[in-house]
MIVO-352898 format. One record per residue (C-alpha): residue number from 1; x, y, z; residue in one letter. Coordinates in Angstrom, 1 decimal, padded with zeros to 4 digits. Last residue first. Example, Ala and Ser with C-alpha at 12.3 -4.5 7.8 and 13.67 -1.06 7.14 Angstrom:
<atoms>
 num   east  north     up residuo
   2  013.7 -001.1  007.1       S
   1  012.3 -004.5  007.8       A
</atoms>
This chain:
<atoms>
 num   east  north     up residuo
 378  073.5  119.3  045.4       X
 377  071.8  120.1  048.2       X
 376  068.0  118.6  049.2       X
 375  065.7  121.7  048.7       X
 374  065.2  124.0  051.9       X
 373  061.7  123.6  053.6       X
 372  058.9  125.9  054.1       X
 371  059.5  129.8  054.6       X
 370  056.0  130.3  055.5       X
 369  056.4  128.1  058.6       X
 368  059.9  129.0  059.2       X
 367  058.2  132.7  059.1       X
 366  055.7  131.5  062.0       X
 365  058.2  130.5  064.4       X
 364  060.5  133.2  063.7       X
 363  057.0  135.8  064.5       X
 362  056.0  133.8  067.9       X
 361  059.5  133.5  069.5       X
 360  059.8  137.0  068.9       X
 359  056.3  137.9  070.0       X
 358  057.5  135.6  073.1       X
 357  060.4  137.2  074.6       X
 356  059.8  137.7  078.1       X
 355  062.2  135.4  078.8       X
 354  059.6  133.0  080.8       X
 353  057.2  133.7  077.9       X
 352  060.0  132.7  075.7       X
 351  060.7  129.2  077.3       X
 350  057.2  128.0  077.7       X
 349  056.6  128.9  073.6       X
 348  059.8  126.4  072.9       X
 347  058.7  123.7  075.7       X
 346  055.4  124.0  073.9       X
 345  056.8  123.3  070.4       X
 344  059.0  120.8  071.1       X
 343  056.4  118.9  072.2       X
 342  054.1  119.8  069.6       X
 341  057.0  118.2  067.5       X
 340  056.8  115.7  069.6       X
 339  053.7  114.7  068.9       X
 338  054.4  114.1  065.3       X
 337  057.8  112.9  065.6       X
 336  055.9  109.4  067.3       X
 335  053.1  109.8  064.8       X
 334  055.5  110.0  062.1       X
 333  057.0  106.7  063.4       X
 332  054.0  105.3  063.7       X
 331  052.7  105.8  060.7       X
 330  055.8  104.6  059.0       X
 329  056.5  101.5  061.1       X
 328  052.2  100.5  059.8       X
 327  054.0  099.4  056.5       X
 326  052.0  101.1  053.8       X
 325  053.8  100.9  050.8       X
 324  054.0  104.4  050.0       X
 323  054.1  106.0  053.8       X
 322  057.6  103.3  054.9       X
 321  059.2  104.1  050.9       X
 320  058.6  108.0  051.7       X
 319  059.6  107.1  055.4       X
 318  062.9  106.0  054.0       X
 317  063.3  109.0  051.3       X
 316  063.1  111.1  053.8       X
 315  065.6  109.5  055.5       X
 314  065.5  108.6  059.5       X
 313  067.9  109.5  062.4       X
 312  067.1  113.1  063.2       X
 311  063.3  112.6  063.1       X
 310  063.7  109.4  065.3       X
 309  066.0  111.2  067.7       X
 308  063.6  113.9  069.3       X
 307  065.3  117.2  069.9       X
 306  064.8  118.5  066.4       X
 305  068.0  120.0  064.8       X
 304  068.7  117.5  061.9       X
 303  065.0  117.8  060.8       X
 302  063.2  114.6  058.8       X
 301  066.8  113.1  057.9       X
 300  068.0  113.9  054.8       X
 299  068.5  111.3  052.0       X
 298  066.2  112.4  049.5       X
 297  065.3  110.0  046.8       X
 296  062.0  109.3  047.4       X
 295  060.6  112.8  049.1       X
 294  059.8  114.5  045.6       X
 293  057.6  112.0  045.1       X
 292  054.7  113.3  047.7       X
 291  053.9  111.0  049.9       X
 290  055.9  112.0  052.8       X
 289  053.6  115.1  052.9       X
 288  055.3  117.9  054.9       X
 287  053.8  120.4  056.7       X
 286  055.8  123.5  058.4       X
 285  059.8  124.1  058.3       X
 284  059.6  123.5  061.9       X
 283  058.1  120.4  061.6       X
 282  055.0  118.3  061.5       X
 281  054.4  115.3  059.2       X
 280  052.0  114.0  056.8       X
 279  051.6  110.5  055.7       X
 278  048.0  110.0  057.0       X
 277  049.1  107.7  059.9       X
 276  051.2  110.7  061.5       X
 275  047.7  113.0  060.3       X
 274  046.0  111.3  063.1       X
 273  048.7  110.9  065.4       X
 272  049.6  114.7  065.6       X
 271  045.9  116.1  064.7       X
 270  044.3  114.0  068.1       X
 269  044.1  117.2  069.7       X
 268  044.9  118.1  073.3       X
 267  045.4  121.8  074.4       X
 266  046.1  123.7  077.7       X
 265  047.6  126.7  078.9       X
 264  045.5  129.6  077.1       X
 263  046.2  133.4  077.3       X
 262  045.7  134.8  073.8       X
 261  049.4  134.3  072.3       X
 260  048.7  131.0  073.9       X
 259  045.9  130.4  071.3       X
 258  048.1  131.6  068.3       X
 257  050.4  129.7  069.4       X
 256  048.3  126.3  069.4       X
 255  046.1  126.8  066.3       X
 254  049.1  127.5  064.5       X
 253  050.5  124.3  065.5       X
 252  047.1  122.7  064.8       X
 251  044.7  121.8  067.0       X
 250  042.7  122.6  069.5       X
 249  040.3  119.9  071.1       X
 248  039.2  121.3  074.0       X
 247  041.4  124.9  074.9       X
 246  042.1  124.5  078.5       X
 245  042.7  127.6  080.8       X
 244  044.6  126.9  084.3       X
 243  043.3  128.7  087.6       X
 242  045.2  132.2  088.9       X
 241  043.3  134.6  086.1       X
 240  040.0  133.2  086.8       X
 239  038.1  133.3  083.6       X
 238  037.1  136.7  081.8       X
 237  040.1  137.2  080.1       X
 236  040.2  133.9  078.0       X
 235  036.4  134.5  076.8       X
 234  037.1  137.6  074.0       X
 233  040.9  136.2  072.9       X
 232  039.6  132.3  072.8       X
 231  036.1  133.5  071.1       X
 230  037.9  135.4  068.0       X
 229  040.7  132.7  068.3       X
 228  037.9  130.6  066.9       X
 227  036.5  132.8  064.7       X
 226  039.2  133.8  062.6       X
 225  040.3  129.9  062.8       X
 224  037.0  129.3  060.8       X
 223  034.4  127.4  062.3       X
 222  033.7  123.8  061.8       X
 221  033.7  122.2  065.3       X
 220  037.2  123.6  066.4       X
 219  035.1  125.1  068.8       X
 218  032.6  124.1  071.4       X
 217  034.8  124.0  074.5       X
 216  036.9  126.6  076.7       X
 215  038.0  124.7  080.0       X
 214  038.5  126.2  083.3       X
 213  040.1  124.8  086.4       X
 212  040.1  124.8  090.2       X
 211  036.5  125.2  089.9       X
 210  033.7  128.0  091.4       X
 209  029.8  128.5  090.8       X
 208  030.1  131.7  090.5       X
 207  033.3  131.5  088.1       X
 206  031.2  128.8  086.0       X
 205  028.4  131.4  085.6       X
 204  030.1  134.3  084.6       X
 203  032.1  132.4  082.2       X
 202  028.6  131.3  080.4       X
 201  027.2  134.3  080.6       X
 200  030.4  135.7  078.7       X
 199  030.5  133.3  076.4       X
 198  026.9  133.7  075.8       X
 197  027.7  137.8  075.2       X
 196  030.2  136.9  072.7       X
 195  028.4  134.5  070.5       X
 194  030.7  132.2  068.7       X
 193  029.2  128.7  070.2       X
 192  028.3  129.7  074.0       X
 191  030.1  127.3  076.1       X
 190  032.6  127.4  079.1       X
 189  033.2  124.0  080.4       X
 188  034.0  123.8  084.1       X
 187  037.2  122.0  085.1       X
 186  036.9  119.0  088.3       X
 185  040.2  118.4  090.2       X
 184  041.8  115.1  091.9       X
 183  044.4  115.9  094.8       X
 182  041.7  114.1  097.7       X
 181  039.4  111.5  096.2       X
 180  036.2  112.8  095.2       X
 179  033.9  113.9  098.3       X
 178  032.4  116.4  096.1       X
 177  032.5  115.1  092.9       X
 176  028.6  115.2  092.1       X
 175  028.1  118.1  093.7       X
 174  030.5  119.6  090.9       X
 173  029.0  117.8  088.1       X
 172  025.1  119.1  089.3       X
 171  026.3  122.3  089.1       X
 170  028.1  121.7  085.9       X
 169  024.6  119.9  084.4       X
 168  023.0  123.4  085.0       X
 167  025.7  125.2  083.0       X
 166  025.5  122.9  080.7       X
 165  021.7  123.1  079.8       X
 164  022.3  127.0  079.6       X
 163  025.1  126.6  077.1       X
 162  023.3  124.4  075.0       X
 161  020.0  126.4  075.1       X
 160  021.9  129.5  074.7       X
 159  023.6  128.0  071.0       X
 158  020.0  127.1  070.2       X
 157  018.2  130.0  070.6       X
 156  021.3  131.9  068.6       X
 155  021.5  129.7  065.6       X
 154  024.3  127.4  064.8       X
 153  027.7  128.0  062.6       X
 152  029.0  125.9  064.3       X
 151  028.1  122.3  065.3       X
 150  027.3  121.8  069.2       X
 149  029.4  120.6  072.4       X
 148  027.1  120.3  075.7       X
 147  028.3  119.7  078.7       X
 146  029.2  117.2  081.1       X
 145  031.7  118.4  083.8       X
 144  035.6  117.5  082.9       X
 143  037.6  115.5  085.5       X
 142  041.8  116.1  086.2       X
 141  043.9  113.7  088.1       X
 140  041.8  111.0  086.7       X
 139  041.4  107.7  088.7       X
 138  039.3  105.5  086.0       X
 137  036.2  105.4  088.4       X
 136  036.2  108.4  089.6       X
 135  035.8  109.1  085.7       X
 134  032.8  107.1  085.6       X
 133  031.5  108.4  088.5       X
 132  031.5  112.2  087.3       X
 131  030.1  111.4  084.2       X
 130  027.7  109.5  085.9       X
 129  026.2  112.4  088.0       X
 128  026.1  114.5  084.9       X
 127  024.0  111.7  083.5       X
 126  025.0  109.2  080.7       X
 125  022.9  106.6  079.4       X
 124  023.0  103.6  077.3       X
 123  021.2  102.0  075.0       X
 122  022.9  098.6  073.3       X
 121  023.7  099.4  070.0       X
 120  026.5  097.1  069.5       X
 119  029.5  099.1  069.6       X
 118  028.2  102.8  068.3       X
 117  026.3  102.6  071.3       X
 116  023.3  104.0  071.1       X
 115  023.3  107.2  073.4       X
 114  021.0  108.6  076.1       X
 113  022.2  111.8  076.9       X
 112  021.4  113.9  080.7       X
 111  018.7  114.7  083.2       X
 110  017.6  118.0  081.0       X
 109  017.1  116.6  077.9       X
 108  019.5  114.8  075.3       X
 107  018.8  112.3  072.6       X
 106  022.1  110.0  071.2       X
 105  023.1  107.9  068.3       X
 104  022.3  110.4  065.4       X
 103  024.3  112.7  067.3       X
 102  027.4  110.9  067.7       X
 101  029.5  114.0  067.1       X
 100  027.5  116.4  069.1       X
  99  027.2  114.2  072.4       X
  98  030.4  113.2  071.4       X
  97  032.0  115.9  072.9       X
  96  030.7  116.3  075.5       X
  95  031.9  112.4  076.9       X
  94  033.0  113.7  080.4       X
  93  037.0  114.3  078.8       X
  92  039.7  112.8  080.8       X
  91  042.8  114.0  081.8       X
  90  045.6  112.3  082.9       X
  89  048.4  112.8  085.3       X
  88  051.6  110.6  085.0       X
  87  052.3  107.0  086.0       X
  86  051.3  105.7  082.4       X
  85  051.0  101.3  082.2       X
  84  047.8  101.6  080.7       X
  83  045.8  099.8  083.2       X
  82  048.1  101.2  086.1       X
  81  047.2  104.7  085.1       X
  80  043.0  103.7  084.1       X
  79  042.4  102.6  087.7       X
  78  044.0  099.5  089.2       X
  77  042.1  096.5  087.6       X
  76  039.0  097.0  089.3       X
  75  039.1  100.6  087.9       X
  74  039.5  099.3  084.1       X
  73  036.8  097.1  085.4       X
  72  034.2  099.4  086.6       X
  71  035.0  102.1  084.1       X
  70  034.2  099.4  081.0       X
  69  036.4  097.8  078.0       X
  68  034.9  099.1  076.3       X
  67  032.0  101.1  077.1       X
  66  032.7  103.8  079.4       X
  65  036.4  103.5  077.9       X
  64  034.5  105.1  074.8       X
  63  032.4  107.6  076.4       X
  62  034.9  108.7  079.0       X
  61  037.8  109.6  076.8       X
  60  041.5  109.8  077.9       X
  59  044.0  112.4  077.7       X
  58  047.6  113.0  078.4       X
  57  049.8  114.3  080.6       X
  56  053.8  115.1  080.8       X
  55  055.0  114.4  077.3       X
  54  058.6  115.0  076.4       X
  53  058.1  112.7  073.3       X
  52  060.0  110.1  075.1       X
  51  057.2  109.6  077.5       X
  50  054.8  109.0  074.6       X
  49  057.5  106.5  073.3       X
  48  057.5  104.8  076.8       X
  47  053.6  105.0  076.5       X
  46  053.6  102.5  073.6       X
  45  052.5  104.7  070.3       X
  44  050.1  103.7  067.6       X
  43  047.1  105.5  068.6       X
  42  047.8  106.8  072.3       X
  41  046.2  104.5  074.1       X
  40  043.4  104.0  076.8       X
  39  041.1  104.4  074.4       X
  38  040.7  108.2  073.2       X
  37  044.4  108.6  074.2       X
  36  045.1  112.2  073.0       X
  35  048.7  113.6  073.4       X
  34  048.4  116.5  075.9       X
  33  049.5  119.8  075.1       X
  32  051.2  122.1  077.6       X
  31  051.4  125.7  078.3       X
  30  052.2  125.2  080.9       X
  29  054.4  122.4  082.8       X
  28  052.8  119.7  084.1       X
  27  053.7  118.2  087.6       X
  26  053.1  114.5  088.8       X
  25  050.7  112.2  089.5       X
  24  048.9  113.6  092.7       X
  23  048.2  116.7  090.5       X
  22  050.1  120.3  090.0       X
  21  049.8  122.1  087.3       X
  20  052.5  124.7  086.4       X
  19  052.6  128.1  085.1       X
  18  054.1  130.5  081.7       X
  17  051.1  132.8  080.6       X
  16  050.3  134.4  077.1       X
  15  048.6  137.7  077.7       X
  14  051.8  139.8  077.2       X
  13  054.5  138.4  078.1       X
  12  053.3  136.4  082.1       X
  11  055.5  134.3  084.2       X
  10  055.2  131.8  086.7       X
   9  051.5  131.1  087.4       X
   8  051.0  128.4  089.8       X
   7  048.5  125.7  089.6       X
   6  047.5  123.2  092.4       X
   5  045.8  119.3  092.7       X
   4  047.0  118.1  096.3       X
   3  047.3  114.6  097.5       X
   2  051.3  115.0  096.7       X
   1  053.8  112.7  094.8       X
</atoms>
């Protein structure tokens, strides 16, 4: 354990980067990506399967622990790690993003949102300055400053206004957690939609003002991927080359390699669980929908070779039957392979760049992808 929140970068191919994070609960290795538990949970999984998953951190979400079951008690109870039974760091979002996805529940102005809660419509309101207290509250190892997340495509005025407004609210986020408990660490949000020169400002900006981290937000919100890793390749190099890069909300495994290719260390998505209780499934040979018929009489585990037992020890046809009648094992179960697939996956990426050998790793990755799965034998 240490009261200190670090980052050290170990290796460099290319512009992806190999480091570690280091927080009062533990070390993360990067490039890492962090299961997402929007309520104090991981949808579906019991933290000891998270842990089995090779995951080192995850994330939790301010706005809805806010309001259920409440900062004040979860922190009255222990903080958010001993609530949810996970010793190891955590990250929490400020609520951002749900400033854009709750928008008919929410007005914004310079001092901060005023939502409806989605719960029982009580009004409630959330400053930079509560942000900040909220996720004191929990015991985060890692803070995010309110910002500002808006829909793309969007128009110019209003993408600076949103990035403008968040600047301002990360000044008033950092003097907020001054005087936070010693090891924890506050990321900056860089915003700026898919404008170039407003990612730029906005980069600028958080540098001056200084954090031990940097986050990219405002995508994945209905762009293309072209324009997505567009922003991550053009913003990535202008943050802080010795603090860690998070990509909000990204994504897909493509998403994710392509992302590192461009010199990001973070990631969180909700894709793995969410598509788990959806049927599909992540693996080496690409998608797989256990729905699909062809899946009923197939006797092969989900991949032979993948690290994590449950995919090596349960029929096709088995999860097909699980998916079809919908028996809850079968979500969880392909949420549990689901995430650590993206497990694997980062460990994989973490191990090429320390080689030196990540194109490689990059282009055999993506062509067992394309390849797709081998037809049962026989």
């Amino acid at each position: 354990m240490t009261d200190s929140f670090s980052f050290r970068l170990i290796a460099t191919d290319g512009a992806s980067r190999r480091g570690e994070v280091v927080t009062p609960h533990g070390t993360v290795q990067t490039p890492a990506f962090m299961p997402v538990g929007t309520q104090a949970t991981v949808k579906g999984l019991t933290v000891e399967q998270v842990r089995g998953t090779g995951a080192e951190i995850l994330l939790g979400n301010t706005y809805h622990l806010m309001l259920r079951p409440g900062a004040e008690r979860i922190a009255a109870l222990g903080g958010l790690h001993t609530f949810m039974n996970w010793p190891r760091p955590i990250l929490t979002d400020s609520g951002g993003f749900q400033v854009m996805s709750l928008s008919q529940l929410r007005k914004i102005d310079d001092g901060g949102v005023t939502f409806r809660s989605h719960v029982d419509g009580a009004t409630v309101e959330l400053t930079p300055e509560r942000a900040i207290e909220i996720q004191t509250l929990l015991g985060a190892d890692i803070a995010m400053q309110l910002d500002e997340c808006i829909k793309l495509p969007n128009e110019r005025a209003e993408l600076e206004r949103a990035m403008i407004l968040s600047l301002k609210w990360a000044e008033r986020c950092k003097r907020a957690f001054e005087g936070s408990p010693p090891g924890r660490a506050l990321f900056g949000i860089v915003q700026g939609g898919d404008d170039g020169a407003l990612r730029a400002q906005s980069a600028r900006g958080l540098a001056d003002i200084g954090f031990p981290g940097y986050a990219i937000g405002g995508l994945a919100v209905g762009e293309p991927q072209e324009t997505m890793l567009r922003v991550v390749a053009d913003t990535a190099p202008q943050l802080p080359a010795d603090r860690p890069r998070y990509l909000m909300g990204v994504g897909t495994p493509d998403d994710l390699l392509e992302a590192v290719a461009r010199g990001m260390d973070m990631f969180d998505c909700v894709m793995p669980t969410r598509n788990g209780r959806h049927g599909h499934a992540f693996t080496r040979f690409g998608a797989l929908n256990l729905k699909n018929a062809r899946h009923a009489d197939d006797p092969r585990p989900l991949d032979p070779e993948c690290p994590h037992p449950a995919a090596r020890t349960y029929s096709r046809a088995y999860l097909h039957h699980l998916v079809r009648v919908n028996e809850m094992l079968g979500a969880i179960l392909l949420s549990e392979m689901n995430v650590a697939y993206y497990q694997t996956l980062m460990a994989g990426m973490r191990a090429a760049i320390e080689q030196g050998a990540f194109e490689g790793f990059r282009a055999a990755t993506r062509e067992g992808w394309a390849r797709g799965d081998l037809p049962p034998r026989g």
